[in-house]
N, C-alpha and C positions, 0 to 999 in steps of 0.2 A: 381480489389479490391473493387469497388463502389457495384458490382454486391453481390459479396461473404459479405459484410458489410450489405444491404441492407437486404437479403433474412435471414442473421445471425438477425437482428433486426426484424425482423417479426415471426423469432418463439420464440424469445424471450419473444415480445409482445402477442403471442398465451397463451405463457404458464402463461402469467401476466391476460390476464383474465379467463383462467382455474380456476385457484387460488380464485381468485374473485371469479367467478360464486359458486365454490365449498365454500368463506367462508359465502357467503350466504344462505349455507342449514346447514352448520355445525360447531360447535364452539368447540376448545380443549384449554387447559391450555396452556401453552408456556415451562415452566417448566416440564413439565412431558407429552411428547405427547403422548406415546402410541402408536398403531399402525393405519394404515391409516384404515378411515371409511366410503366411499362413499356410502355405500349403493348397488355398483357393484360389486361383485367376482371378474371377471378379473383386474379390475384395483386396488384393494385394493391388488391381490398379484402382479400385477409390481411395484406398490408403494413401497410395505413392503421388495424386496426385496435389497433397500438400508441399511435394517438392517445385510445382510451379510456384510458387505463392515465397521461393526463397530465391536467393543468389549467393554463391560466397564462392574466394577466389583468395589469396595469397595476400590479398590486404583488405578486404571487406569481406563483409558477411552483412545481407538484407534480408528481412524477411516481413512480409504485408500481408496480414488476415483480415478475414472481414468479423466484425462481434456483435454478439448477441448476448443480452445478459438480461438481468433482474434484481432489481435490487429497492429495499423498502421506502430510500428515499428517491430514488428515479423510475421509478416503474420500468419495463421492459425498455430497453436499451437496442438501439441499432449505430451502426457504424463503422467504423478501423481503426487497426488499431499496429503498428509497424516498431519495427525492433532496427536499429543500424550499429553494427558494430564495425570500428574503425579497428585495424592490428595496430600492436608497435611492437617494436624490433626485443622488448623484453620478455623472452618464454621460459622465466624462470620457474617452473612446477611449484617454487615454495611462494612467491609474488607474481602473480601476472596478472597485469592492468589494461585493458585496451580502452577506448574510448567506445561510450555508449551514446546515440540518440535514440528519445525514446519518445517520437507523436503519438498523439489520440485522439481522433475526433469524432464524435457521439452525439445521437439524438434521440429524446426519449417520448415516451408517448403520455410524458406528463407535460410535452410542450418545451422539456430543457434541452437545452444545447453545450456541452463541453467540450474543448478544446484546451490540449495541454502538448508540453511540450518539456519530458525530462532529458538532462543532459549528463553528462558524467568523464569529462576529459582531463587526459591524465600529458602534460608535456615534461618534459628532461627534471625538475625541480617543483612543477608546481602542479597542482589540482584544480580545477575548476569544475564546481558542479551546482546544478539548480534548476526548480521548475518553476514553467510559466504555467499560468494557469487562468484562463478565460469560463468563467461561469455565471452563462443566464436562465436563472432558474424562476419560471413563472408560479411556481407552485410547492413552494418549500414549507417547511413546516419549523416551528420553534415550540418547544416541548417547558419554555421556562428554564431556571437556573439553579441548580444544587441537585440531591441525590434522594431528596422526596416527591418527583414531579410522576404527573402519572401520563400512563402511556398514550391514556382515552383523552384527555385534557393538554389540546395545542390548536396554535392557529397558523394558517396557512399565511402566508408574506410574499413578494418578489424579493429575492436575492440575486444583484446582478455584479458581478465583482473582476476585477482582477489583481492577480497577486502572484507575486514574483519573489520567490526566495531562492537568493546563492550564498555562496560561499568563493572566499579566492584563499587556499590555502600553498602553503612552502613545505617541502616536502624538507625537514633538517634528516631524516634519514628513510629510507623509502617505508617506512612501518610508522613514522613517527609524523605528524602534521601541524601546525601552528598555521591559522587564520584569521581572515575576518567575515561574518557573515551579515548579512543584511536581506530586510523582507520591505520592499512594496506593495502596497493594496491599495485600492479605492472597492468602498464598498456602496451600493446603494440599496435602501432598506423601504419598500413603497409599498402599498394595495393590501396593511394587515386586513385579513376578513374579521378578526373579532380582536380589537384595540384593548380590551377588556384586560389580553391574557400575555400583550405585551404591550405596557404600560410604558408611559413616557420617561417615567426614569427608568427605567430598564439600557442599561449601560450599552451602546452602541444603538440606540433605538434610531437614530434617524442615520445610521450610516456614519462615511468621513473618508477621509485621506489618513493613512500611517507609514511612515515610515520609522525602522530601527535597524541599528548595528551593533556589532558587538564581537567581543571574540571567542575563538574556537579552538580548541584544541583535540587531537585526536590518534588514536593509537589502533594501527590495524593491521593483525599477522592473518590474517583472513589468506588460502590459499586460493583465490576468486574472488572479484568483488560481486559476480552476479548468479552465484552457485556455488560457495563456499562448503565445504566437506571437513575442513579442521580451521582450526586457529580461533582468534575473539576478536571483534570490535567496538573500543569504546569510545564514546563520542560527550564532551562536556559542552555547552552553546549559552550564551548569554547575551540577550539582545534589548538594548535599549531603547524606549520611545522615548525619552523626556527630551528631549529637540523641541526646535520651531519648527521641523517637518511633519510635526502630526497632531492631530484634531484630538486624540490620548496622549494621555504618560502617564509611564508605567512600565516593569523591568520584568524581562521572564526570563525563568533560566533551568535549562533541562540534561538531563544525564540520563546517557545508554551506555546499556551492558550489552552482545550477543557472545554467543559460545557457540563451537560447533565441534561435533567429536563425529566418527565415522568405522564403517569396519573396514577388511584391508581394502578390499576390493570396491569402496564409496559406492555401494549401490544401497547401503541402509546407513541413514543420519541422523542424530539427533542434535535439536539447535534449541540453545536457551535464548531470550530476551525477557531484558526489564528493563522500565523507563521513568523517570517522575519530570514532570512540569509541574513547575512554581513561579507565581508573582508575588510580589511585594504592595498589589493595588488591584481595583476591581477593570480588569479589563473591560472589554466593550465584547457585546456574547459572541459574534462571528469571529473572535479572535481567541476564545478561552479555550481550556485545554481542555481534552473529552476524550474516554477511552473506546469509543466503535471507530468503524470503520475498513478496509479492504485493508489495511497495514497494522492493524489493532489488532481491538477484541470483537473477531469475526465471530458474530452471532447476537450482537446489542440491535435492537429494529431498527434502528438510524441512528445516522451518523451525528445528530444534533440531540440522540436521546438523552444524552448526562455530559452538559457542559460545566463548570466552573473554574473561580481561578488556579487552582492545582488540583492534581491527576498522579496518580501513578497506573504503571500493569504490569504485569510477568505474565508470562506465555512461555509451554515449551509444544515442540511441535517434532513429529516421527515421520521422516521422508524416505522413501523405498521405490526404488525402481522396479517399475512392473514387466513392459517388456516394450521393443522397441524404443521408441520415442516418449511413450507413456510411462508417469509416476504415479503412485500417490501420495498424500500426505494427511495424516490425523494430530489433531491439537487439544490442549485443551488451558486456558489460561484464565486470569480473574484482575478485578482493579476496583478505584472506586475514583471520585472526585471530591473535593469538600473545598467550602470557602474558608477556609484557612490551614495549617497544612496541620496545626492540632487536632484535628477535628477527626482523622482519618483515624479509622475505628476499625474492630471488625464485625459489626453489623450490619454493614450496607458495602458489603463484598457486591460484587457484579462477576459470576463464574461463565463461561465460555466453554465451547466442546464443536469439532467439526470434523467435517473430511472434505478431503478435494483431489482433484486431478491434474495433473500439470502434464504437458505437450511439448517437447523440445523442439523448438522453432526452427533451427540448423541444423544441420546431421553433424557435425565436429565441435559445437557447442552447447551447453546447456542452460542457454537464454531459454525460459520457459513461458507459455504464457498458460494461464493458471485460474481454474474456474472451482470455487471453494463454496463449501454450502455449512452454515453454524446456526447452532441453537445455544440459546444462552437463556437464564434464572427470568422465570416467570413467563415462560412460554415465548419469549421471543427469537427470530430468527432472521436469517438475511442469507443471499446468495450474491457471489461478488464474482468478477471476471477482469482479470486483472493482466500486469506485465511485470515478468518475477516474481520471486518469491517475496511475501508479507515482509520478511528482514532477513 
């Protein structure tokens, strides 16, 4: 894997000063690219021919790639990965919402298969948003629970699940939201190879049914919701299990910050985020809060390396337009987990650092899909390939 990681981040890094070399002979708008202009015939048509792979037109915008990725807990990754934007009639420069679908369907060469499906619809008053998510994972790994587990010491399990989180929110003024959210899962948890290192009381050991709701509040001058350049989004979420619809109970409840500042001309951005997750009870571990992952802290080995009941992380992140359709972006963020929210210290920080590439998918939008590569405290790393930006 060190091998396939290594050679993956080297043409990554090729294509990072391609980019470069190329925005130094040529400059395009961001908004409006146009078609590719080096200066060379052959490469301005392999360039241009990402324009088959799009449609857009006065009320939609589509765009269908094929993906290739890597990443430490799916190994090499094959599949698509499709962006659909619907217009609405609102083109306020300070607010503009269109509706997003966002599939992806994946196959990896550790045997998993994903399938998901984010949404993000915005009608007259109300919000509607949420991901489905279908995941059969023959070959996962569980690293244990808290913030001393080691990287060398886990066992491999089938994880095969689905789980479904929305939201239905009221827009009382187009910045301002009031809702309710709710998560669906069944999880199944079968074929540990060593029972040893997930033991039976180990909270969620044999799987279940969950379901929670709860309410949401939210406040968003964000001038984008899918490539914001100014404004902040804060999101407060609180979700109950203690029902007769779930196999747990037990309340978690989470708060985000993002911030986004820009120069005049939004080709150079900086975006804060911070997040904490808290329960009040020992969830079940495919449910507890953890800071890796392609929306986190890009550069933790896996996404299941530091679970527990609460979590915080901050991340800020530098995005700049290189030329054409091409960006990039460098990060660097930190966090930690502990079973109990006293407990968070700072000696078992978990620090982050990256860089990445991002592709505008439409030529009049900046739907991007976005291939990031992070190392993080103690030598570990991950490469992720994703749809939009991290937050």
């Amino acid at each position: 894997m060190n091998i396939k990681f290594l050679f993956i981040t080297l043409i990554l890094l090729l294509n990072l000063g391609t980019t470069l070399q190329a925005q130094s002979n040529i400059s395009n708008e961001v908004s409006d690219v146009g078609s590719a202009d080096t200066g060379v015939k052959t490469i301005d048509k392999l360039l241009n021919v990402v324009d088959y792979f799009s449609h857009e037109d006065e009320k939609y915008a589509i765009a269908a790639y094929p993906a290739v990725a890597y990443s430490p807990r799916d190994g090499m990754r094959f599949g698509g990965l499709s962006i659909i934007k619907i217009k609405n009639q609102n083109t306020d420069n300070q607010w503009y919402r269109p509706t997003l679908l966002m599939p992806q369907l994946t196959w990896s060469t550790k045997n998993q298969v994903k399938a998901e499906l984010g949404y993000d619809v915005y009608l007259k008053h109300w919000n509607l948003q949420g991901n489905l998510n279908l995941a059969l994972l023959p070959n996962d790994e569980f690293y244990g629970i808290g913030r001393n587990t080691s990287s060398t010491q886990f066992t491999r399990y089938t994880s095969n699940s689905f789980d479904y989180l929305g939201e239905f929110n009221y827009m009382v003024h187009q910045k301002i939201m009031f809702g309710l959210a709710f998560n669906f899962r069944h999880q199944e948890v079968t074929d540990i190879e060593q029972p040893e290192l997930m033991p039976a009381d180990t909270p969620g050991h044999e799987g279940g049914l969950l379901f929670g709701f709860g309410p949401v509040f939210r406040w968003d001058t964000r001038n984008n919701n899918f490539y914001p350049t100014s404004g902040h989004w804060l999101n407060l979420q609180a979700l109950s299990y203690n029902n007769g619809l779930s196999d747990y109970r037990f309340l978690t409840f989470n708060a985000e910050i993002r911030k986004f500042w820009s120069s005049a001309n939004e080709k150079n951005i900086l975006a804060f985020q911070a997040r904490i997750d808290v329960s009040n009870h020992d969830r079940p571990f495919f449910m507890m809060a953890g800071i890796g992952g392609s929306k986190r802290l890009r550069g933790i080995d896996h996404f299941n390396r530091f679970l527990d009941n609460n979590a915080w992380f901050t991340q800020i992140e530098f995005r700049k337009h290189l030329w054409w359709r091409f960006s990039g972006a460098s990060w660097a963020g930190m966090g930690q987990t502990a079973h109990r929210v006293e407990e968070f210290d700072l000696q078992h920080l978990q620090a982050v650092g990256g860089l990445g590439i991002r592709f505008q998918a439409t030529k009049t939008d900046r739907m991007n899909v976005r291939v990031d590569v992070g190392f993080g405290s103690g030598g570990q790393k991950g490469l992720y390939l994703s749809i939009l930006e991290a937050f």
